[in-house]
Structures are given as structure tokens and as C-alpha cells.
C-alpha positions in Angstrom: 0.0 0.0 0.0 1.5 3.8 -0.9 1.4 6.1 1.7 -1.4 8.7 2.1 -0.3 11.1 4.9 3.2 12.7 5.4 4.4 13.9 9.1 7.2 16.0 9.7 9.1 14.5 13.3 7.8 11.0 14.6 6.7 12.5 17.9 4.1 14.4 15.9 0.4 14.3 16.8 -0.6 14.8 13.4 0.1 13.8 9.7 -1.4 15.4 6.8 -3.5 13.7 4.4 -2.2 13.8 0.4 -5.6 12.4 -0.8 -9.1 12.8 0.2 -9.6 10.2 2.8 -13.3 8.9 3.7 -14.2 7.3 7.4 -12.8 3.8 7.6 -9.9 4.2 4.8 -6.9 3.0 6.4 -4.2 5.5 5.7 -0.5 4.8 5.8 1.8 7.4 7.6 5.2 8.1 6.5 7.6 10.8 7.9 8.9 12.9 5.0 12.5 11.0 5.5 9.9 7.8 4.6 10.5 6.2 7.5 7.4 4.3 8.3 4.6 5.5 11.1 2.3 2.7 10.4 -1.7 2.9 9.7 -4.1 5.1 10.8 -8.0 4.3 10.5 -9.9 7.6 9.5 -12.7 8.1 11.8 -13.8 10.9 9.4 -13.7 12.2 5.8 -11.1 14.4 5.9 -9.9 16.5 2.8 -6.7 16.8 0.8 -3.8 19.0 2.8 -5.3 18.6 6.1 -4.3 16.6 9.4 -5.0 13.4 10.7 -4.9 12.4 14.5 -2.1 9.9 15.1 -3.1 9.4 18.6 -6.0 10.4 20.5 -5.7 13.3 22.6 -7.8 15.1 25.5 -9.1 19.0 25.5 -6.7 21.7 26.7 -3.3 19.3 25.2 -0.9 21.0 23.2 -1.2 20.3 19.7 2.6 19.1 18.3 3.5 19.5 14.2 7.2 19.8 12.9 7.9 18.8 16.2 6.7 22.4 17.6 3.8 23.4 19.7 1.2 24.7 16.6 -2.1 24.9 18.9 -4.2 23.6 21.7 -6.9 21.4 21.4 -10.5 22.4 21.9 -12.2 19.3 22.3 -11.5 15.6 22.8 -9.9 14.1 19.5 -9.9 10.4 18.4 -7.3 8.5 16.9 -8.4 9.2 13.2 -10.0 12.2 13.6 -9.7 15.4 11.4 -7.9 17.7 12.9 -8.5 21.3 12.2 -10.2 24.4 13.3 -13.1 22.9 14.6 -11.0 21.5 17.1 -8.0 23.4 17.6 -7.2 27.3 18.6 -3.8 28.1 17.0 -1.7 29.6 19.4 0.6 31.1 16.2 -0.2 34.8 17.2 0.3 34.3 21.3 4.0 34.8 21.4 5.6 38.4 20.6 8.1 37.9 18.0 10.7 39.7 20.6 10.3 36.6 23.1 
């Protein structure tokens, strides 16, 4: 099976998806070095370019991509899940850029 989601470090909590995925494809995760992540089960349709859970994770958790804190969740995610707005607050503009 070809790879359908690329993650940046393997302690990410997220890939992203380089297809359309629909709930119950099983979607292979490499890291962009193509060292293998395994399979994740999509537990939603979740549209080209955007992130898949690759673990779940509780409310108020710090969201990791590129191996950098990128938000916090905003609501329970599942393992599969979509990941985007709808449940995560980007914390991009909470730092001064003199910090």
C-alpha cells in the first residue's frame, strides 16, 4: 500500500493527508525522510492538505507539528479524527516575536 499522509518528526500528533480520505480508509503514515509511522484508520472524511490524529488526545493538550507546539486542542480528539479548526485554537499569534 502507498502512503497517504506525510508527518514531519515521529513524535508528531498529526500527519497530513495527500488524498481525500473517507471514514474507515486505512491510511499509511510516513515521515517525509519515509520512515514508516504505520496505519491510521480515519474516523472521518477528511480533505486533501489537512491533518489526521495519530493518537488520541484530550481537551486543553498542546497540539505538536514539525515537532513544535502549533495549537491547543478544543475538544476531545480520536485517533483518526480530522484535525483542524473545529478543534484546535492556534496559538501562532500568542507569542511576541521579541520573546
Amino acid at each position: 500500500m502507498a502512503h497517504g499522509a506525510l508527518m514531519h518528526e515521529s513524535d508528531d500528533d498529526v500527519a497530513v493527508v495527500i488524498q481525500d480520505v473517507t471514514t474507515g480508509d486505512s491510511v499509511k503514515v510516513v515521515t517525509l525522510d519515509g520512515k514508516e509511522f504505520g496505519e491510521v484508520k480515519a474516523a472521518e472524511n477528511i480533505p486533501l492538505g489537512h491533518k489526521i490524529a495519530l493518537r488520541g488526545m484530550d481537551e486543553g493538550k498542546k497540539l505538536i507539528k514539525y515537532n513544535r507546539v502549533i495549537g491547543l486542542t478544543t475538544k476531545k480528539i480520536v485517533l483518526g479524527a480530522h484535525v483542524h479548526t473545529q478543534n484546535v485554537r492556534s496559538i501562532r499569534w500568542e507569542y511576541s516575536v521579541n520573546e
